[in-house]
N, C-alpha and C positions, 0 to 999 in steps of 0.2 A: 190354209189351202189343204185339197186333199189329194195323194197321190194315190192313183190308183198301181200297185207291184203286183202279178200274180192273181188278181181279183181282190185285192183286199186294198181297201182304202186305210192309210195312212196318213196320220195328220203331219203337217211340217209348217215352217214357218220359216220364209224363202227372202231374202231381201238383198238384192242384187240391185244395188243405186251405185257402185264402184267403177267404171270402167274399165276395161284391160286391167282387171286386181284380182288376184287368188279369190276362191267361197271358201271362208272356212266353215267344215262341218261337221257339227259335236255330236257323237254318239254318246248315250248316257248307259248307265248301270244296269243292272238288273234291279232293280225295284223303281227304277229311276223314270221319267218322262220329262220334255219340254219344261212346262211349265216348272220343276224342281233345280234347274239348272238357272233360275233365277235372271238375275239382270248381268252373271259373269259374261257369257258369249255376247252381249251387245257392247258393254267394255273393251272388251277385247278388236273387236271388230271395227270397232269406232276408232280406239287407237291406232291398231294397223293399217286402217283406210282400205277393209278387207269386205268383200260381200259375205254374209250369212246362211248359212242352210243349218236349223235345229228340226229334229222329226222324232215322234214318238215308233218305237216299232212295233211291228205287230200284236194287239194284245195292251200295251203299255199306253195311257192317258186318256187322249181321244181318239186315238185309233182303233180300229175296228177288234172286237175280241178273237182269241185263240180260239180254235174250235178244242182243241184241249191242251193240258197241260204239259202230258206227254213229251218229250223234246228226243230226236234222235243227237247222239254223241256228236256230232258234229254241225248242233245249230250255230256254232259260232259261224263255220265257215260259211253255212248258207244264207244269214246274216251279211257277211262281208257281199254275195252274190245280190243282195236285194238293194245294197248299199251302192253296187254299180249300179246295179238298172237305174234308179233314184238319180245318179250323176248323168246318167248318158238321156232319161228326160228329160232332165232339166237344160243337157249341153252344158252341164261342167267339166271343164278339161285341164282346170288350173287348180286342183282343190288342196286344201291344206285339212288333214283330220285331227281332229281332238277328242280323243275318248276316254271314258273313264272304265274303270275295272270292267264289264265285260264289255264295253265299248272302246277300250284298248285292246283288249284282244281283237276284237273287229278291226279296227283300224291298221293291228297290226297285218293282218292275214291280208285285210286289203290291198293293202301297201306291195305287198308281194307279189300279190296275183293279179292286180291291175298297175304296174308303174308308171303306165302311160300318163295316170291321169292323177294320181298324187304325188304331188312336191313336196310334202314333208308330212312330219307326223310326229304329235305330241300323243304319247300315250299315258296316261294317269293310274298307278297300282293297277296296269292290268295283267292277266295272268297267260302264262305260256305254258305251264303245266299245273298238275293237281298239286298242292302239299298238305302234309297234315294240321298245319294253322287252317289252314283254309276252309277245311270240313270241321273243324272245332269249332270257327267261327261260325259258322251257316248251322252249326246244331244249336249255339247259343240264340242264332236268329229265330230259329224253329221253336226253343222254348219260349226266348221273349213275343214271340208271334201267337202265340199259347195261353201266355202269361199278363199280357200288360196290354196295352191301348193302343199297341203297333197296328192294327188293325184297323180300326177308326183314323190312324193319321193317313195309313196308304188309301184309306177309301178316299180319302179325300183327292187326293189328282188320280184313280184308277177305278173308284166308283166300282158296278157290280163286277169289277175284273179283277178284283184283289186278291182275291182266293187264290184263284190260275194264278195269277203274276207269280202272287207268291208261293209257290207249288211246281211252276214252272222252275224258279229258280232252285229251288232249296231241293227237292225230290231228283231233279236230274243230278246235280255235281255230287249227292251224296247215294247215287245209282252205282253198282260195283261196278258196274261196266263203264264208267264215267271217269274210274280211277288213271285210267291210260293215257287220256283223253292231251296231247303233248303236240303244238305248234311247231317246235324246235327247227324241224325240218323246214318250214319256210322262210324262215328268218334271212339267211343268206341272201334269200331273192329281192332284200328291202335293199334299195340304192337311195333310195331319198334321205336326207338330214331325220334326224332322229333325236328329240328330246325326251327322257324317260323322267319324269317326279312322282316318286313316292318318300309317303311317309315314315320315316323312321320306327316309328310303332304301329303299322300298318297290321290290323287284326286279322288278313286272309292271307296276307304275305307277305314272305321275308324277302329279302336283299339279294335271294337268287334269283328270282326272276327280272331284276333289273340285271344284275351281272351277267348272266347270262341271255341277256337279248342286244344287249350294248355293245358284247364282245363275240358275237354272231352276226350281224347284220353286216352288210355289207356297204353300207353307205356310212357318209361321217353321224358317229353317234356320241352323244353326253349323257348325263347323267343329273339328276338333280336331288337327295336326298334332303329333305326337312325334318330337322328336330323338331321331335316331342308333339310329333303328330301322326296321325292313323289314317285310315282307309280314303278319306276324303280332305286331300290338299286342299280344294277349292273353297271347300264350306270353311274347314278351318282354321286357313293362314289363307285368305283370300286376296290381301293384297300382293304377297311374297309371291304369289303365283303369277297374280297378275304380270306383276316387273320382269317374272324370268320369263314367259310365255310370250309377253309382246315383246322385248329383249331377241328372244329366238326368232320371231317372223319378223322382224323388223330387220337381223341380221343377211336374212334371206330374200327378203323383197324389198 
């Protein structure tokens, strides 16, 4: 299906068979789409007896292209703003968010600034402030983006939006002006249950941005560290995630 936010049609993929049961809905990465987040969110969904909401954003899969790459300093938060309008068409008012790196910042910011409408929130290595891994990391992506066949694999779920996507991502967080660029301030506002999993070798970032949103937030928060794994829990201990994730909403609903 397509949502129309703003004028821009957005692809999503909406499955509400649950009755009176949470939507859980997964924001994904910055190189990320639907389609890349695989068959984890219907497992998950299926176990919890949870309805589903996954949606490409602006720009990202089959959703409508950026008119440019351009991003002001605080597209995350205007992200989290498109992320309600999307729940209040749909009339979700029970939603549970799962995001990953910059869809954990989303999910975070949401959390804060709409509590009405989310009941918990699983965020995945997402980021609350800049660090320097972080920009080491995204110059290593900018080479391998330069250098190798990273290019042909994102065309493939991003097609002629590769470029932008990737340009989008990479060009802003490493903008000087992007360096300040710090959530911290909203965290408090989060009252909802809070499950944080990152990877122990997580290549954008280290263990302060999980400590530090854990012991800020305002609602009851945990923590989830995995050995011997980086940026992406889900792809690479998929089951260990699975267990703590339906674990956590299962605790809750």
């Amino acid at each position: 299906m397509l949502i129309n936010c703003n004028g821009n049609n957005l692809y999503a993929e909406y499955h509400n068979v649950f009755e009176n049961r949470p939507t859980i809905v997964f924001l994904h990465d910055s190189l990320g789409c639907v389609e890349l987040w695989r068959d984890f969110p219907k497992r998950i969904a299926i176990a919890c007896q949870c309805n589903l909401l996954v949606y490409d954003r602006l720009g990202y899969g089959k959703s409508v292209p950026m008119k440019t790459f351009v991003r002001p300093v605080n597209y995350l938060e205007l992200e989290a703003e498109v992320l309600d309008d999307i729940l209040e068409k749909l009339n979700i008012e029970n939603a549970i968010l799962y995001g990953h790196s910059d869809g954990g910042s989303i999910a975070l910011i949401a959390a804060a600034k709409h509590q009405n409408r989310i009941k918990l929130v699983i965020a995945e290595a997402a980021h609350i402030f800049v660090e320097k891994i972080t920009l080491e990391g995204i110059r290593k992506a900018v080479q391998a983006y330069e250098t190798t066949n990273l290019p042909l694999k994102l065309q493939k779920y991003h097609a002629e939006k590769t470029e932008t996507v990737f340009k989008a991502w990479t060009e802003t967080w490493l903008r000087d002006n992007f360096r300040n660029w710090n959530i911290e301030d909203l965290l408090p506002k989060i009252k909802s249950p809070l499950l944080f999993i990152q990877g122990e070798n997580d290549e954008y970032g280290t263990l302060a941005q999980v400590e530090k949103t854990v012991n800020l937030v305002n609602g009851k928060s945990e923590k989830y560290i995995i050995a011997k794994t980086g940026h992406t829990p889900h792809k690479e201990m998929p089951e260990v995630v699975l267990e703590k994730v339906i674990a956590f909403i299962n605790c809750h609903f």
